[in-house]
C-alpha positions, 0 to 999 in steps of 0.5 A: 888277264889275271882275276880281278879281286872278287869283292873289290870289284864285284862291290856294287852287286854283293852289296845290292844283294845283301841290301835286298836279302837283309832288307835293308831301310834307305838309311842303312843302305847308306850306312852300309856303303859308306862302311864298304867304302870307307873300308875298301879305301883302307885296304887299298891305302894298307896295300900301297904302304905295304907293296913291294916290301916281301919281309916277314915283318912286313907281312906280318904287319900287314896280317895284323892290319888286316885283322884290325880292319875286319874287328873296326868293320865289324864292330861298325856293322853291328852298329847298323844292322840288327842282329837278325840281319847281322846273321843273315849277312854272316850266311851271304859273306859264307855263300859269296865265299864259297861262290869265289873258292868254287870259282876259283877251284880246279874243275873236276870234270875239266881233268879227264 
């Protein structure tokens, strides 16, 4: 079976993990999976309208959605965390980031 996608899936947990380390109050934690959601649910609805459609147009389109997406949940962030804990969450998004290319990465020591 292929990868699943990392954040998709794994959604509950890193956001769990970023509730703990940014210490998150009840509400923001709330605030804070609504924003995941919400964003999740357009990814997948951006994915579907652009699925099976390969030309450069469409990709990008699909680029600049992408990047409109990441501004609006940003911007939507700033509005629930604090700016202490807005740079612990850019630390976290850099770890997981680095986890999932480690992951995926060929392993040196497999190559001998």
């Amino acid at each position: 079976a292929a990868d699943p996608e990392p954040l998709v899936i794994s959604l509950p947990q890193w956001v769990v993990r970023a509730q703990e380390r940014l210490g998150l109050d009840p509400s923001q934690q709330w605030d804070l999976r609504l924003l995941v959601d919400g964003n999740a649910e357009r990814l997948r609805e951006m994915r579907e309208r652009y699925a099976g459609r390969e030309t450069t147009d469409a990709r990008r389109g699909q680029l600049e959605e992408m990047a409109a997406l990441q501004l609006r949940f940003r911007s939507e962030l700033r509005g629930i965390l604090t700016p202490q804990q807005l740079s612990e969450w850019d630390e976290l998004i850099e770890e997981l980031l680095g986890q999932v290319h480690l992951r995926h990465a060929p392993r040196m020591a497999d190559s001998h």
